[in-house]
C-alpha positions as CSV (number, residue, x, y, z in Angstrom):
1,X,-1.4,-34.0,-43.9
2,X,-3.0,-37.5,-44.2
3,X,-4.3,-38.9,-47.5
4,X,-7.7,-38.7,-46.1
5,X,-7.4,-35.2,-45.1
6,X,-6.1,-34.2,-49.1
7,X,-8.6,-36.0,-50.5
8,X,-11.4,-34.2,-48.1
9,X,-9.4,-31.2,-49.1
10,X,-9.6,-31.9,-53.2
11,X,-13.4,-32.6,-52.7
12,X,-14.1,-29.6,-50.8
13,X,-12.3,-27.4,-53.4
14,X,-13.9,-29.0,-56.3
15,X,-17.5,-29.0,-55.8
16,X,-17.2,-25.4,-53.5
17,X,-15.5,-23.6,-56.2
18,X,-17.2,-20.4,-57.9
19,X,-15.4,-20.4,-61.2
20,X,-15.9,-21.5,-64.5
21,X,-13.0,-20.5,-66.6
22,X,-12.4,-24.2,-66.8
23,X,-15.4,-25.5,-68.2
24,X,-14.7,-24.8,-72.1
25,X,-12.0,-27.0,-71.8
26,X,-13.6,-29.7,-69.7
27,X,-16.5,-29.8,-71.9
28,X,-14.1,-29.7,-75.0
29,X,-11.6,-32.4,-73.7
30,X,-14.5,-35.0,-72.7
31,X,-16.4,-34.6,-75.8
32,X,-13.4,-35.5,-77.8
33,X,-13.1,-38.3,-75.8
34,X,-16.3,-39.4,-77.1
35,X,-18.7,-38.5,-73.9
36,X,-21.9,-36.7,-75.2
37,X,-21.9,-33.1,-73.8
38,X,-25.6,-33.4,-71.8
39,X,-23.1,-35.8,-69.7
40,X,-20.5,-33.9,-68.5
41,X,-21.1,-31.3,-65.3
42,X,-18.1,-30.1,-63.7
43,X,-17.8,-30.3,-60.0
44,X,-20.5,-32.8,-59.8
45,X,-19.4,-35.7,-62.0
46,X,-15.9,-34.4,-63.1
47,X,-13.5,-34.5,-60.5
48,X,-9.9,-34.6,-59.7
49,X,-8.0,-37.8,-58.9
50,X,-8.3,-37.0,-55.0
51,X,-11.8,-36.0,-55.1
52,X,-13.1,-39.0,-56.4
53,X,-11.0,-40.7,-53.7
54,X,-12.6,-38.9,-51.1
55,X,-16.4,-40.1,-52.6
56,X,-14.8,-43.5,-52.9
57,X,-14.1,-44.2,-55.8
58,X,-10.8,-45.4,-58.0
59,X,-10.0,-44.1,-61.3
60,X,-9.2,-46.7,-63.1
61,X,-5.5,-47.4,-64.5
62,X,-4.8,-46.7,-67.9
63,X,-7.3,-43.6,-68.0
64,X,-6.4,-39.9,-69.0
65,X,-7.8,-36.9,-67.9
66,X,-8.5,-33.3,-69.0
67,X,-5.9,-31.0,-67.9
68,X,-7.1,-27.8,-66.2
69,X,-5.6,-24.7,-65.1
70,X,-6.4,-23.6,-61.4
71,X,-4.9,-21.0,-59.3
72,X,-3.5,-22.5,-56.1
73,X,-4.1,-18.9,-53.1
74,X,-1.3,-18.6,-50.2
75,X,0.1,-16.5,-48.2
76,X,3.9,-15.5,-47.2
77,X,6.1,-13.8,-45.6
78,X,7.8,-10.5,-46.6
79,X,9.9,-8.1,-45.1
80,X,9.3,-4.6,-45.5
81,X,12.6,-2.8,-46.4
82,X,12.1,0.5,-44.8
83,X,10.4,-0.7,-41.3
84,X,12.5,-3.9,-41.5
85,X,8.7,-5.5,-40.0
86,X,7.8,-8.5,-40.8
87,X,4.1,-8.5,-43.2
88,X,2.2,-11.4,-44.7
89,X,1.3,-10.9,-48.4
90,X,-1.7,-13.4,-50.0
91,X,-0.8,-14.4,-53.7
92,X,-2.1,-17.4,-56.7
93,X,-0.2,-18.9,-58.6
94,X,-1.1,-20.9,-61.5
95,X,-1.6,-24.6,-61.3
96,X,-2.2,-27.3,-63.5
97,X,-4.7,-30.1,-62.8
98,X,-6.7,-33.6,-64.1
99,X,-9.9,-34.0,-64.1
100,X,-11.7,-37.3,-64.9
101,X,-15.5,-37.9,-65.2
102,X,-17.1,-40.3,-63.7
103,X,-16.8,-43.0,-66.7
104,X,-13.7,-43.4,-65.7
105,X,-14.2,-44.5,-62.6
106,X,-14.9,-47.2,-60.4
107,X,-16.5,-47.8,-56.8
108,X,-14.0,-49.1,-54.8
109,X,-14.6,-52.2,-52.6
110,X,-18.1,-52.0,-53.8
111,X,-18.8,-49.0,-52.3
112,X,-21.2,-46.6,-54.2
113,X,-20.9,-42.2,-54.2
Protein backbone atom coordinates (compact mmCIF):
# COMPACT_ATOMS: atom_id res chain seq x y z
CA UNK A 1 0.00 0.00 0.00
CA UNK A 2 1.43 3.45 -0.95
CA UNK A 3 1.67 6.28 1.54
CA UNK A 4 -0.92 8.07 -0.39
CA UNK A 5 -3.26 5.24 -0.35
CA UNK A 6 -2.82 5.02 4.01
CA UNK A 7 -3.15 8.36 4.36
CA UNK A 8 -6.51 8.33 2.02
CA UNK A 9 -7.19 5.33 4.12
CA UNK A 10 -6.66 7.23 7.81
CA UNK A 11 -8.83 10.19 6.41
CA UNK A 12 -11.57 8.07 5.26
CA UNK A 13 -11.68 6.29 8.66
CA UNK A 14 -11.52 9.34 10.71
CA UNK A 15 -14.05 11.69 9.48
CA UNK A 16 -16.54 8.39 8.42
CA UNK A 17 -16.51 6.99 11.75
CA UNK A 18 -19.86 6.61 13.87
CA UNK A 19 -18.44 6.44 17.35
CA UNK A 20 -17.72 8.55 20.02
CA UNK A 21 -16.31 6.54 22.82
CA UNK A 22 -13.19 8.60 22.19
CA UNK A 23 -14.32 11.96 22.60
CA UNK A 24 -14.09 12.31 26.59
CA UNK A 25 -10.63 11.73 26.21
CA UNK A 26 -9.95 13.91 23.22
CA UNK A 27 -11.82 16.71 24.71
CA UNK A 28 -10.01 15.96 28.10
CA UNK A 29 -6.32 15.55 26.67
CA UNK A 30 -6.60 18.93 24.51
CA UNK A 31 -8.03 20.95 27.18
CA UNK A 32 -5.23 20.11 29.34
CA UNK A 33 -3.05 21.10 26.76
CA UNK A 34 -4.50 24.40 27.08
CA UNK A 35 -6.92 24.49 23.85
CA UNK A 36 -10.39 25.96 24.94
CA UNK A 37 -13.03 23.13 24.63
CA UNK A 38 -15.54 25.26 21.98
CA UNK A 39 -12.25 24.45 19.77
CA UNK A 40 -11.81 21.04 19.67
CA UNK A 41 -14.30 18.75 17.19
CA UNK A 42 -13.18 15.33 16.62
CA UNK A 43 -13.05 14.06 13.07
CA UNK A 44 -13.16 17.48 11.68
CA UNK A 45 -10.18 19.32 13.27
CA UNK A 46 -8.58 16.43 15.30
CA UNK A 47 -6.99 14.01 13.29
CA UNK A 48 -4.49 11.26 13.21
CA UNK A 49 -0.97 11.79 11.86
CA UNK A 50 -1.98 10.27 8.34
CA UNK A 51 -5.15 12.02 8.10
CA UNK A 52 -3.75 15.28 8.24
CA UNK A 53 -1.25 14.03 5.64
CA UNK A 54 -3.82 13.19 3.35
CA UNK A 55 -5.58 17.06 3.75
CA UNK A 56 -1.92 18.28 3.41
CA UNK A 57 -0.78 19.21 6.13
CA UNK A 58 2.45 18.33 8.48
CA UNK A 59 2.35 18.04 12.12
CA UNK A 60 4.90 19.70 13.24
CA UNK A 61 8.01 18.07 15.09
CA UNK A 62 8.16 18.22 18.67
CA UNK A 63 4.20 17.96 19.09
CA UNK A 64 2.33 15.27 21.23
CA UNK A 65 -0.92 14.00 20.72
CA UNK A 66 -3.85 12.46 22.54
CA UNK A 67 -3.75 8.79 22.59
CA UNK A 68 -7.05 7.05 21.66
CA UNK A 69 -8.23 3.63 21.72
CA UNK A 70 -9.87 2.33 18.37
CA UNK A 71 -10.81 -1.08 17.37
CA UNK A 72 -8.96 -2.12 14.24
CA UNK A 73 -12.10 -5.04 12.19
CA UNK A 74 -10.56 -8.00 10.06
CA UNK A 75 -11.21 -11.07 9.02
CA UNK A 76 -9.39 -14.59 9.06
CA UNK A 77 -9.14 -17.75 8.41
CA UNK A 78 -10.24 -20.78 10.52
CA UNK A 79 -10.61 -24.22 10.16
CA UNK A 80 -13.53 -25.93 11.32
CA UNK A 81 -12.42 -29.15 13.32
CA UNK A 82 -15.24 -31.44 12.56
CA UNK A 83 -15.78 -30.58 8.70
CA UNK A 84 -11.98 -29.89 8.33
CA UNK A 85 -13.61 -26.65 5.82
CA UNK A 86 -12.03 -23.88 5.62
CA UNK A 87 -14.43 -20.59 7.16
CA UNK A 88 -13.66 -16.86 7.44
CA UNK A 89 -14.36 -15.41 10.90
CA UNK A 90 -14.58 -11.24 11.23
CA UNK A 91 -12.99 -10.00 14.60
CA UNK A 92 -11.58 -6.22 16.40
CA UNK A 93 -9.04 -5.94 18.16
CA UNK A 94 -8.06 -3.03 20.13
CA UNK A 95 -5.77 -0.38 18.88
CA UNK A 96 -4.07 2.47 20.18
CA UNK A 97 -3.93 5.79 18.22
CA UNK A 98 -2.71 9.80 18.21
CA UNK A 99 -4.70 12.34 17.43
CA UNK A 100 -3.52 15.99 16.99
CA UNK A 101 -5.68 19.11 16.38
CA UNK A 102 -5.14 21.22 14.03
CA UNK A 103 -2.92 23.73 16.19
CA UNK A 104 -0.48 21.52 15.79
CA UNK A 105 -0.24 21.62 12.46
CA UNK A 106 1.13 23.13 9.49
CA UNK A 107 0.18 23.50 5.68
CA UNK A 108 2.70 21.91 3.85
CA UNK A 109 4.43 23.67 0.87
CA UNK A 110 1.90 26.33 1.34
CA UNK A 111 -0.84 24.45 0.67
CA UNK A 112 -4.16 25.11 2.63
CA UNK A 113 -7.08 22.07 3.88
Amino acid sequence: MTQQAIQQEALSRAQGGLSTRNYADIYHGFAAKGIPIEEIRPRENVLTFHAWKALGRNVRKGEHGVKVLTFREGTRKETNKETGEEERKSFRSPWSSTVFHVSQTEPVNGKVA
